[in-house]
N, C-alpha and C positions, 0 to 999 in steps of 0.2 A: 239648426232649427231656430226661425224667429219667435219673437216674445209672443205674436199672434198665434202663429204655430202648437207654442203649449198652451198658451190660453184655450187653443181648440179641444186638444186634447185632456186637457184637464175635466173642460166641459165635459166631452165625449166620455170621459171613465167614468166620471161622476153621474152622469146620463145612464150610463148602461150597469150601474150597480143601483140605481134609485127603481128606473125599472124592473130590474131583477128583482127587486124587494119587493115590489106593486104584483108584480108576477105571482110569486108566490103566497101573497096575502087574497088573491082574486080567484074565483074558480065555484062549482058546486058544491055545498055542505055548509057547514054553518062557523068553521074557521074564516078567521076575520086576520087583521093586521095586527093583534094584540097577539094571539095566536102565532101568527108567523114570529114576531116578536120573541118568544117564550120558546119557540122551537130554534130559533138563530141563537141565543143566550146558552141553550142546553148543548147545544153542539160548539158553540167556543168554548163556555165555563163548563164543565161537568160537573163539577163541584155548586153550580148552582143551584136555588132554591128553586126555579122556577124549573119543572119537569113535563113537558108535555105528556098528554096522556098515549097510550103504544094504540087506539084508532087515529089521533091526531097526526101521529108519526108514521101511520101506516098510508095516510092522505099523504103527509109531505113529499113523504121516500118514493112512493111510488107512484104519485100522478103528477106534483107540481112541480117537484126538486127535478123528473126528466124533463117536463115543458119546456122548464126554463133552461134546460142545459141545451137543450131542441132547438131552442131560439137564438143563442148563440149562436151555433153550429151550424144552423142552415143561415143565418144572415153573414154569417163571416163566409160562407161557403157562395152563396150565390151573389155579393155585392165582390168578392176578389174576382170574380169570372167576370163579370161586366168592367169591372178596371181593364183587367187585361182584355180583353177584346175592344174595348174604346180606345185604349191606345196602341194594340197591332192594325186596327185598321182606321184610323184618324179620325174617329164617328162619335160624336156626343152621344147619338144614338143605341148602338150596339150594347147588345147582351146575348146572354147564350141563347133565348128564344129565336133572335134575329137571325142567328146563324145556324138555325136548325138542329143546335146541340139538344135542346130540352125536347126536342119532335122527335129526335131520333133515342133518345132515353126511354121517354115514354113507347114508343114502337117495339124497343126491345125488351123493356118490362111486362109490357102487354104479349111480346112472341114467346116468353116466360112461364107467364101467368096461362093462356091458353094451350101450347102444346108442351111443355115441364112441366105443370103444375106445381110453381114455383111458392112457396110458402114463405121459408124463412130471412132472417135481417140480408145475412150474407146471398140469396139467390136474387132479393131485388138488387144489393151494390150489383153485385156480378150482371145482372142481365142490364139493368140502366146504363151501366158503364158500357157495356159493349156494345149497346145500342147508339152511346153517345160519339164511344170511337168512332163508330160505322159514321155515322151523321159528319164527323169532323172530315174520315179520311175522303167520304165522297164529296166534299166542298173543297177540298184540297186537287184532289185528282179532276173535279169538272174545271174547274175554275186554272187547269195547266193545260187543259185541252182546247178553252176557247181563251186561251192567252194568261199573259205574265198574269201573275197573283196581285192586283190593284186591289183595295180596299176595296172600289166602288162594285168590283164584278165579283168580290170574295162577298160580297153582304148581298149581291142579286142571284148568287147561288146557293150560299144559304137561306133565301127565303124560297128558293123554288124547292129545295129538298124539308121546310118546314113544311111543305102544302103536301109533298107528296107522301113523308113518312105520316102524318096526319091522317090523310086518305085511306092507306096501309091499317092504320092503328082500329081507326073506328070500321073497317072493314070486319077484321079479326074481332072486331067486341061484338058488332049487332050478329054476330054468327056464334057465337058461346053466350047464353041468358047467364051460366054460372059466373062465368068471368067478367063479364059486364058489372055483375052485381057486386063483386067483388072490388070492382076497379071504381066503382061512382063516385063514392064520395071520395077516395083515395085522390082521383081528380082533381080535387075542389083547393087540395092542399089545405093541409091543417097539420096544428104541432098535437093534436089529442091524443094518435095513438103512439106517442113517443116512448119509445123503450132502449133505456138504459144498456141493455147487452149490446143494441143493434149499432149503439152511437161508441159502444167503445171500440165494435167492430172496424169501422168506419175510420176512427181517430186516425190510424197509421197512414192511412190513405190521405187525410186532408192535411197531416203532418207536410206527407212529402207533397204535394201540391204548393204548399203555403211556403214552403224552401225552396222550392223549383219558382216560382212567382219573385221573390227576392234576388233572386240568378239573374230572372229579364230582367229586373228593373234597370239596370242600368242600359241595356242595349236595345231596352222600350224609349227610354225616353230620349236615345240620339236618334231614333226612328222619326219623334218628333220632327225632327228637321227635313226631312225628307230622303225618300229611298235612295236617291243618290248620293246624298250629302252621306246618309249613316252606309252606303255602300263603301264610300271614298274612306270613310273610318274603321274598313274591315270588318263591320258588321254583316253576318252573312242575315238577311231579312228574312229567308225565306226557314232557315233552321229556327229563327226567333219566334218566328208564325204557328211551326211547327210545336215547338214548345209552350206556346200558351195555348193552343187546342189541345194539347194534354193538360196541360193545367187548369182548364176552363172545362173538359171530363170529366178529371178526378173531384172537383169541385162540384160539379153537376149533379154527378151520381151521388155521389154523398148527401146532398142534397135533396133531390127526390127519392131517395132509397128509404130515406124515414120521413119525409116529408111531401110528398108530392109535387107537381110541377108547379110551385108559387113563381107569382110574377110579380113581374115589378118592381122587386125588394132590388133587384142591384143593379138595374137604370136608375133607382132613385138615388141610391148608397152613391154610388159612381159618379153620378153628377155634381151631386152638392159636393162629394170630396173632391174632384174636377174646380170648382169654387174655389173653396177656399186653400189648394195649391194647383194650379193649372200645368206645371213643369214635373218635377219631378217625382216619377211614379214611387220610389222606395216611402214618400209620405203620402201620396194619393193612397196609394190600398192600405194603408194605419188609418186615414180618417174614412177609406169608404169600409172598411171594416166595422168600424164605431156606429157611424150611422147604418149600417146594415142591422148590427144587432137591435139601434134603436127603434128602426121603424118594424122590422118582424115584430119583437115586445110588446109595443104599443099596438099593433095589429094585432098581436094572442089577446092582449088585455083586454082590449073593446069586444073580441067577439066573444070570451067569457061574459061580458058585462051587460052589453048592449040588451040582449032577449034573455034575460036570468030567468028559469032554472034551465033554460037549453043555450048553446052557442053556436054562434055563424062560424064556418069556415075564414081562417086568415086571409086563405088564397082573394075572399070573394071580397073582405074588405081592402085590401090591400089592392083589388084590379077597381076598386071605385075609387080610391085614390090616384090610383098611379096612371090609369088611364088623361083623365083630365087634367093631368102634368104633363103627359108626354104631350098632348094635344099642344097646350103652352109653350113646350119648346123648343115645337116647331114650328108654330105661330112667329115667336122669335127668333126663327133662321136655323134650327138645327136638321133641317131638311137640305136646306141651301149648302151648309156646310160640308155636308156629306156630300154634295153633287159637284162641291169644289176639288176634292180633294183630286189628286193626278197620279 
C-alpha cells in the first residue's frame, strides 16, 4: 500500500468516526453535541463525573446509537455490491439496481409482505434475499440462452428483468391498500426505523458476504485484463460471476431488509474508490466501503437537519445527489465504456 493509499485511508477512518459523532449529536429532542459528548465519556470512563441522564440514554441506545450502526451497515453493504458488479462486468456504471438485484428484492419483499404477512427483521432478510437470488439466477440463466455471459448482454438483462419485477411489485401493491400502506415510505429508504435485533440478525450474513468478496478479489481483478486473457490464467469467469451475484445478494438483502432500496450510495462509494485505486480490487472495496459509509452518514445527517422537527428520507436525498453524478459520468464517457467493453 502506497503513501497515498494510507493517506486515503486515514482520511476515510477519520471521516467515518467524525461523522458517526455528527450522527449521533443530530436528530429530534433537545440533546445536542455536549450531550452526545457526556454520553461517549460515560460509556468509556464509568468512573466519570459526567453521567447522562437514563431519558438521555434511553434516546441514545435506542434511536441514534442504531441509526448510526444502520449507517454503517447498509453503506458497507451496498457500496461492496456495486465494487463487485463494476468489476465482474467492466462497467463504471453497474450496481445492484442495474442488474436487477434491488428489483427482484423488493418483488419478493412485497410477495412477503402481501401473501405471508411478513412482519419481522428475519421474514424481510429471508424474503429480500430470495427475491434477490431469483433476480440474479434469472439474469444468469437468460443471459446463457441468448449467448456467452458478456458484460454488455449480462447488464441488458439485468435491466429487462428490473422493469419486469418492477411491474410485478407494483401490481401486487395497487391490489392490497394494507400492504401498499405499509410498504410506502419503507420505499423511500430511510435508516429511521433501524432496530438493533434486526442488524445483529443480519451481521452473520454480511460477515460471510464480505469474506466471500476478498476470495474474488483476486480473480476479479485478473478479469480486468480480459476474459481470455484471465481464461488463459485458469480463471474460470463464469464461477467468479456466480460468486459476486451471491455476494452482491447477501449484501442486498441485508441492506434493504432494514433499510430499504436506497440508491446511489454504492455507484457513488464504487466509483470514487475506482479513483483513487483503479487496479486492484482487495483496496477498491476498503476505500468504497469508507466512502459508502460516508456518503449514507452525511445523507442521515442532512435529512435529520434539513426540515427540523420532521426528516426527509435518505433514500430521497441521496437520489438528488446521485442522480446528477451519474448523469456526469456519462457525460464523460461512462456510457461509451460500457458499449466498449467485448
Amino acid at each position: 500500500m502506497s503513501k497515498s493509499h494510507l493517506a486515503w485511508l486515514g482520511g476515510g477512518v477519520l471521516s467515518v468516526c467524525l461523522f458517526s459523532m455528527i450522527s449521533m449529536s443530530v436528530g429530534a429532542g433537545e440533546y445536542g453535541a455536549a450531550d452526545a459528548f457526556a454520553y461517549y465519556l460515560s460509556a468509556i470512563i464509568p468512573s466519570s463525573s459526567m453521567h447522562p441522564s437514563e431519558h438521555m440514554t434511553m434516546v441514545m441506545d435506542t434511536l441514534r446509537l442504531p441509526r448510526t450502526l444502520c449507517a454503517l451497515l447498509v453503506g458497507v453493504s451496498l457500496s461492496l455490491a456495486a465494487s463487485l458488479l463494476q468489476s465482474a462486468t467492466r462497467n463504471p456504471l453497474a450496481e445492484p439496481g442495474l442488474l436487477g438485484v434491488n428489483a427482484g428484492a423488493v418483488l419478493g419483499l412485497v410477495t412477503g409482505l402481501t401473501y405471508f404477512g411478513v412482519e419481522s427483521a428475519l421474514g424481510y432478510l429471508v424474503w429480500s434475499g430470495l427475491g434477490a437470488l431469483a433476480g440474479n439466477v434469472l439474469v444468469l440463466l437468460v443471459s446463457q440462452v441468448v449467448g456467452k455471459s458478456s458484460p454488455l448482454k449480462l447488464i441488458l438483462v439485468g435491466v429487462a428483468m428490473n422493469a419486469t419485477f418492477g411491474g410485478v411489485s407494483n401490481y401486487l401493491l395497487l391490489s392490497n391498500q394494507v400492504v401498499l400502506d405499509q410498504f410506502r415510505f419503507w420505499n423511500l429508504g430511510s435508516l429511521a426505523a433501524a432496530d438493533m435485533t434486526a442488524m445483529i440478525l443480519i451481521s452473520p450474513f454480511m460477515l460471510a458476504a464480505i469474506a466471500l468478496t476478498f476470495l474474488l478479489a483476486r480473480q476479479l481483478t485478473m478479469m480486468q485484463l480480459g476474459e481470455q486473457q484471465a481464461q488463459s490464467l485458469g480463471i474460470n469467469t463464469y464461477w467468479v460471476r456466480v460468486g459476486v451475484l451471491l455476494a452482491s445478494t447477501l449484501f442486498t438483502a441485508c441492506a434493504i431488509s432494514v433499510a430499504g432500496p436506497i440508491s446511489f450510495v454504492g455507484f457513488l462509494a464504487a466509483y470514487c474508490a475506482r479513483m483513487v485505486e483503479p487496479v486492484r480490487l482487495s483496496l477498491q472495496v476498503i476505500f468504497s466501503a469508507l466512502f459508502g459509509i460516508c456518503f449514507i452518514l452525511l445523507a442521515d445527517i442532512l435529512a435529520r437537519w434539513i426540515i427540523q422537527p420532521y426528516e426527509m428520507p435518505s433514500g430521497v436525498l441521496l437520489a438528488m445527489i446521485g442522480a446528477p453524478v451519474l448523469i456526469g459520468v456519462v457525460r464523460r464517457g461512462g456510457f461509451r465504456a460500457l458499449l466498449a467493453v467485448k
